[in-house]
C-alpha positions as CSV (number, residue, x, y, z in Angstrom):
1,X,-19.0,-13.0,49.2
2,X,-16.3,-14.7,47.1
3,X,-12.6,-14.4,48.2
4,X,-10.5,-12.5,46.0
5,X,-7.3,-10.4,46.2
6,X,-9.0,-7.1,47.2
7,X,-11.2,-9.0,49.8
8,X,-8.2,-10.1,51.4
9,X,-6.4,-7.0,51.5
10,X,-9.2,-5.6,53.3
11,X,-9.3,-7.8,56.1
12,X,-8.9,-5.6,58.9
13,X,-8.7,-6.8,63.3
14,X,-12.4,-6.7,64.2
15,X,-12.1,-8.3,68.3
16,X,-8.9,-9.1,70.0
17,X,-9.5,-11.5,73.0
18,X,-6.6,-11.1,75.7
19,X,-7.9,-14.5,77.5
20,X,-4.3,-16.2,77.8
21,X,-1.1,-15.4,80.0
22,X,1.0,-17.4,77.7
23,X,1.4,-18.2,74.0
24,X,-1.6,-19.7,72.2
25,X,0.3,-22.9,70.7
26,X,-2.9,-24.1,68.7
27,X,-6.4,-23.4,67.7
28,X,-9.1,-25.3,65.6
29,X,-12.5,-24.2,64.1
30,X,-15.2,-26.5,64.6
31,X,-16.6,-28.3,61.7
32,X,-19.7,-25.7,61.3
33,X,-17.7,-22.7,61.9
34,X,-19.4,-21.6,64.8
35,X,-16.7,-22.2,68.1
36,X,-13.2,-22.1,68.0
37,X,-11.1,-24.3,70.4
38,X,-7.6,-22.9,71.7
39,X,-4.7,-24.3,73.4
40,X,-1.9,-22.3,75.1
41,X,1.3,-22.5,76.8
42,X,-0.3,-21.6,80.0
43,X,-2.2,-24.8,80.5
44,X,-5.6,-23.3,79.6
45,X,-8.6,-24.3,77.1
46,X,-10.3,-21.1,75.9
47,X,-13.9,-22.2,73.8
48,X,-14.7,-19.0,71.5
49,X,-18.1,-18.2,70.1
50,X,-17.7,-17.1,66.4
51,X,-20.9,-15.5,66.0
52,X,-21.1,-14.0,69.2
53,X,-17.7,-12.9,69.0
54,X,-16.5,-13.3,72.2
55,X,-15.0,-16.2,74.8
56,X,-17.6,-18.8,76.5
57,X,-15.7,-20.9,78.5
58,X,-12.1,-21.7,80.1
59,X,-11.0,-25.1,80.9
60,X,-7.5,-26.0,82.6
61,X,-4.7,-29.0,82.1
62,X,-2.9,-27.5,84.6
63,X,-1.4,-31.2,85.7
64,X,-0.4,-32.3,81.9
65,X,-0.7,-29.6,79.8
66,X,-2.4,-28.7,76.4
67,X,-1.0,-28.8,73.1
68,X,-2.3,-29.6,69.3
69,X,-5.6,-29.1,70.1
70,X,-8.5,-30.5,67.6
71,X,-12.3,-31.1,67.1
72,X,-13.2,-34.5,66.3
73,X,-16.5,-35.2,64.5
74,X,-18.4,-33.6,67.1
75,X,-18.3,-29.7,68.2
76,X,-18.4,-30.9,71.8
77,X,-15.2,-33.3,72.1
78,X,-11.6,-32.4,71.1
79,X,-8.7,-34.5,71.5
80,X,-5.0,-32.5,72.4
81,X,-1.4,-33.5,72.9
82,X,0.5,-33.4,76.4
83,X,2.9,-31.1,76.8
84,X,4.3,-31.8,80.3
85,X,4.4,-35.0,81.9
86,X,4.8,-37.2,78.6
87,X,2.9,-36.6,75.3
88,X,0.2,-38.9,75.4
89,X,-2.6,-37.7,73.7
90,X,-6.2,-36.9,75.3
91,X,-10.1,-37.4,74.3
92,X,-12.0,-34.9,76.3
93,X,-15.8,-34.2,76.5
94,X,-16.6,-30.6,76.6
95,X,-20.1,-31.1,77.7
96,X,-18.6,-32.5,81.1
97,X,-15.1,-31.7,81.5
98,X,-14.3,-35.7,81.7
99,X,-11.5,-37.7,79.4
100,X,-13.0,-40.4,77.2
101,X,-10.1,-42.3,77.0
102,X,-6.0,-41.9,76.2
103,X,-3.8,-42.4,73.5
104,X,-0.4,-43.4,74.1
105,X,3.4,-43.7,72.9
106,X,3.7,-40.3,71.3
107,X,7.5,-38.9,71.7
108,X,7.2,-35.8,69.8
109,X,5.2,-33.7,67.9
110,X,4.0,-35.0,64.7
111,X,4.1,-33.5,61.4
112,X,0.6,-35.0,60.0
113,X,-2.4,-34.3,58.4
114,X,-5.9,-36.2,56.9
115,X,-7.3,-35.6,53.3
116,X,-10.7,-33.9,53.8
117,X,-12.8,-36.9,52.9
118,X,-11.1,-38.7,55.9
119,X,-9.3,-41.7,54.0
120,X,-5.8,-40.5,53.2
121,X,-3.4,-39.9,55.5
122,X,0.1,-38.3,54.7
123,X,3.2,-38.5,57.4
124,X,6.1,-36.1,56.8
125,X,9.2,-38.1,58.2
126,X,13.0,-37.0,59.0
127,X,11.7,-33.3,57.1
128,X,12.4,-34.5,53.4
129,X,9.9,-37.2,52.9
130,X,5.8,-37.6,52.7
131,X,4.7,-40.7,53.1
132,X,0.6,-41.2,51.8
133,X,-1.7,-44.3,53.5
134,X,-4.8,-45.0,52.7
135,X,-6.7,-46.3,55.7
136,X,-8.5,-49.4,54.4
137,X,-5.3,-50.7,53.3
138,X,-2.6,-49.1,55.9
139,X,-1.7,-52.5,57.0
140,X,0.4,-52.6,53.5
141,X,2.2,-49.7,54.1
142,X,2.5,-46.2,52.1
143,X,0.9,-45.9,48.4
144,X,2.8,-43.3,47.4
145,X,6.3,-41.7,48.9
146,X,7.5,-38.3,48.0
147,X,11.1,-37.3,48.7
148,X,12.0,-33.7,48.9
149,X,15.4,-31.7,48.7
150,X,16.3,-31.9,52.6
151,X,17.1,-28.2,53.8
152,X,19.5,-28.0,56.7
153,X,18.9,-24.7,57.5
154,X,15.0,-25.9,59.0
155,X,12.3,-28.7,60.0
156,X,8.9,-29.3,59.0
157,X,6.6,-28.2,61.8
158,X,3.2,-28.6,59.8
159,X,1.6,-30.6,57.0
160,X,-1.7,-29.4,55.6
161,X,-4.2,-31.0,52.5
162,X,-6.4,-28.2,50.9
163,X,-9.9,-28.6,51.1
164,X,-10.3,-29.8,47.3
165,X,-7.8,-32.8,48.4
166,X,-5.1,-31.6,45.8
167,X,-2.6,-29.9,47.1
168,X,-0.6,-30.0,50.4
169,X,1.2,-27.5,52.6
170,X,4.4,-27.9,54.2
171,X,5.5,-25.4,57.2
172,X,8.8,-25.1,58.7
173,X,10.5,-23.4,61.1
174,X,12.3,-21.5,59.2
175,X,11.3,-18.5,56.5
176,X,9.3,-20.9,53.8
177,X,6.5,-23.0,53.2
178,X,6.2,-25.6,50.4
179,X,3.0,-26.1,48.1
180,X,3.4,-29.5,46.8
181,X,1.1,-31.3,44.2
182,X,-0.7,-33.9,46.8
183,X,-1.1,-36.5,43.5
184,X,2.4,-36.7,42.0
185,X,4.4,-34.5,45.1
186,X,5.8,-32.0,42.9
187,X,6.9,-28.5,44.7
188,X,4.6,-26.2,42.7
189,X,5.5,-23.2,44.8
190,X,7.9,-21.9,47.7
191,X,6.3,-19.0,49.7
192,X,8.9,-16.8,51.6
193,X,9.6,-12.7,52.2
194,X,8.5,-13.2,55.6
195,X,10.1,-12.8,59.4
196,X,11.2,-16.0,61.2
197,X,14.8,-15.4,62.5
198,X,13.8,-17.3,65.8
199,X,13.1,-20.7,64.5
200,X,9.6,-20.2,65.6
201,X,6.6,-23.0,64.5
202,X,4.3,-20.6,62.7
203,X,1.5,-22.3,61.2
204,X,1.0,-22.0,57.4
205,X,-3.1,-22.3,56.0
206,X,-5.3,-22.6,53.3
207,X,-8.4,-20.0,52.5
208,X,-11.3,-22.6,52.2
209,X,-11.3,-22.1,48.7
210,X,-8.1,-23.7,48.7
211,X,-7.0,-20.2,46.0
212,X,-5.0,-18.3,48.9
213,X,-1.9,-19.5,51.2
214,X,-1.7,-17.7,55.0
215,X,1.2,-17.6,57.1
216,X,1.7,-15.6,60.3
217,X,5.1,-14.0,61.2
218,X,7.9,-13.4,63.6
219,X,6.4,-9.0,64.0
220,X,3.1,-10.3,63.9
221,X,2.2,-9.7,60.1
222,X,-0.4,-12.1,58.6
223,X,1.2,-13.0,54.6
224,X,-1.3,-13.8,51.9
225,X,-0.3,-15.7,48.7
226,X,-2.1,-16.5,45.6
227,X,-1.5,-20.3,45.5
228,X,-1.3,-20.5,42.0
229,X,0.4,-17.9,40.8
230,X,3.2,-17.5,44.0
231,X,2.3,-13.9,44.0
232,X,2.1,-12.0,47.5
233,X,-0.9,-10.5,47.8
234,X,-1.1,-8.9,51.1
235,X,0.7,-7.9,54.2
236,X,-1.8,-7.5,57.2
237,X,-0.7,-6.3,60.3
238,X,-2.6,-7.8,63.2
239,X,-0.7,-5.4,66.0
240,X,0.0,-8.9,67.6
241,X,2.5,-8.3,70.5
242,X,4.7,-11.5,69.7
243,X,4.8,-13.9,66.7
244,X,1.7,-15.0,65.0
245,X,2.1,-18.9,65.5
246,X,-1.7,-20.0,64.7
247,X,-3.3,-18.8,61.6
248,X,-6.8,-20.6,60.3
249,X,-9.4,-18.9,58.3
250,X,-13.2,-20.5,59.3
251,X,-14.3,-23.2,57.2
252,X,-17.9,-21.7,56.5
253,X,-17.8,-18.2,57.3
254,X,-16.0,-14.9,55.8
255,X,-13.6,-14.5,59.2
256,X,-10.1,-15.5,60.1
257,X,-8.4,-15.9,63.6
258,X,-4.8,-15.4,64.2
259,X,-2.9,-15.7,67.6
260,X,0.4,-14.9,69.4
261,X,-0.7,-14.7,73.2
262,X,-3.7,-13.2,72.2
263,X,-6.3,-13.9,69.9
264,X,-7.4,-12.0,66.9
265,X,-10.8,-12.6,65.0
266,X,-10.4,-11.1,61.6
267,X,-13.2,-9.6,58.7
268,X,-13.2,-7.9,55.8
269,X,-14.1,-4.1,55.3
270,X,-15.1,-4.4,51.4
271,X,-18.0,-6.4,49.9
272,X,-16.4,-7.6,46.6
């Protein structure tokens, strides 16, 4: 099935998995689409099976909390940020429920993100600039640095490539995300007309097919753009019970999950 604008609009709530006590503050799809990984506010790892459709396994950070969780190469290690004690950032085997090693002299969140052919690596710094290294040369600093109109009324929270590698996504905190021309850094569109009167991190995504832009909102709405054109082309409502702060559609497979405190797995109701 190929996504288009009537596809979307007919994505409908198919499960909704009430696994956490607290906010869901990140989730990642493995590479193959089959698991997703979860963090949450209430110190808990919750390992969904995609095809299945339903939870498999809970682990706890009860001592140093779990934030920014993310697959590495493998579907059975993830690494995740601290939240509690310090920020220092943790390699853990899921096979055996044992750290690999540590990472540390992280401060605060980062606003990051890799190219998909691993090699490029963009920093958003201070919220108004993108920095791009390329990892066999990163000793000699940034190739290319884009500077952006600084807005004072929010901060980046997110920085995303697209799967084709040319075009990035910038999230805020406020009511807007950036699409911005990954080769030259040119805003090519500014996606808003959604709730976030809190401040709230809400995490802005790509449709694999790099065509579509996703947002989650303050009343728990799911927004749909058409990258290209800017247009809006859906409004879903999730009935999510608080804001929608994760938001990722499954890299090989016609689903979507979004989460407040709970976890929504998303499909579509039309074949287009």
């Amino acid at each position: 099935m190929k996504l288009t604008d009537n596809v979307l609009r007919s994505f409908r709530v198919a499960k909704v998995f009430r696994e956490n006590t607290d906010k869901i503050n990140c989730f990642d799809f493995s590479p193959n689409g089959e698991t997703l990984i979860s963090s949450s506010d209430d110190d808990s790892i919750v390992l969904y099976d995609c095809q299945e459709g339903k939870p498999k396994r809970t682990l706890y950070s009860k001592k140093y909390g779990v934030d920014l969780i993310r697959y590495t190469h493998a579907a059975n290690t993830v690494v995740y940020s601290s939240n509690k004690i310090d920020d220092t950032i943790r390699y853990l085997s899921l096979h055996d429920n044992k750290y690999i090693r540590y990472f540390h002299g992280h401060s605060k969140r980062p606003t990051c993100s890799f190219d998909p052919e691993g090699l490029i690596f963009a920093a958003g710094v201070n919220s108004e600039i993108i920095k791009l290294y390329d990892l066999r040369s990163f000793d000699k600093g940034p190739f290319a640095t884009f500077k952006m109109q600084y807005e004072r009324t929010c901060e980046w929270t997110g920085l995303k490539f697209s799967n084709d590698g040319k075009l990035m996504l910038v999230s805020t905190n406020g009511g807007m995300v950036r699409l911005i021309d990954a080769f030259k850094g040119a805003v090519l569109q500014t996606f808003g007309g959604y709730n976030n009167n809190k401040g709230i991190s809400l995490e802005a995504s790509f449709t694999p097919d790099s065509q579509f832009v996703m947002i989650g909102s303050e009343d728990g709405k799911v927004h749909v753009w058409n990258a290209e054109s800017g247009l809006k082309v859906a409004v879903l409502d999730g009935k999510h019970t608080g804001p929608v702060s994760c938001l990722q559609f499954n890299p090989k497979f016609m689903t979507f999950a979004s989460a407040c405190s709970n976890m929504a797995f998303w499909l579509p109701t039309i074949d287009d």
